[in-house]
C-alpha positions in Angstrom: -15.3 -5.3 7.9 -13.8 -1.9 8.6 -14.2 1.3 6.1 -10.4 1.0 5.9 -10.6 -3.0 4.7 -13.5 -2.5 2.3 -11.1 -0.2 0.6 -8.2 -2.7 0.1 -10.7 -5.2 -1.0 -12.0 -3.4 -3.6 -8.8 -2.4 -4.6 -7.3 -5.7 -4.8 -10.4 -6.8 -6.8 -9.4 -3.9 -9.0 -6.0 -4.7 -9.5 -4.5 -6.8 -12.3 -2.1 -9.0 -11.6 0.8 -6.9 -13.6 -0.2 -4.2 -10.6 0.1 -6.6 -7.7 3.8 -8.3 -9.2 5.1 -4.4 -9.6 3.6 -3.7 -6.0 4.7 -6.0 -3.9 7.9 -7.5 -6.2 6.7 -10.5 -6.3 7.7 -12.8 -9.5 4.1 -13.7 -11.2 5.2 -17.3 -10.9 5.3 -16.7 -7.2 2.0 -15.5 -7.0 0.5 -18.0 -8.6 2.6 -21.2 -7.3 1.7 -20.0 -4.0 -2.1 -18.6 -4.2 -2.8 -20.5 -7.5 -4.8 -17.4 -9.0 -5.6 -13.8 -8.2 -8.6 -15.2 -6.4 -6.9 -17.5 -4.5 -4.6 -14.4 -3.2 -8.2 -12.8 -2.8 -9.4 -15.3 -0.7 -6.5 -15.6 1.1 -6.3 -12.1 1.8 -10.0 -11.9 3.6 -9.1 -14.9 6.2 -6.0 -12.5 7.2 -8.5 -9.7 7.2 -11.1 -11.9 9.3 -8.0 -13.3 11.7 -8.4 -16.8 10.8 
């Protein structure tokens, strides 16, 4: 994992979810009907990351 990636992870770690729904204007109900949980979105986030 890049400089540039370890960044955005830590700052998606960091986040709380009222800072990812104002971010990306996504309802909360989205985010959690599709990645279930902040982790979830986490997780999902580092297979993009590691192209899978």
């Amino acid at each position: 994992m890049g400089c540039g990636a370890a960044t955005s992870v830590r700052r998606l770690a960091e986040a709380s979810i009222d800072h990812l729904v104002d971010a990306t204007g996504v309802h909360r109900g989205s985010l959690y009907g599709v990645f279930g949980s902040k982790r979830g979105l986490f997780l999902r986030v580092g297979r993009v990351e590691q192209g899978a």
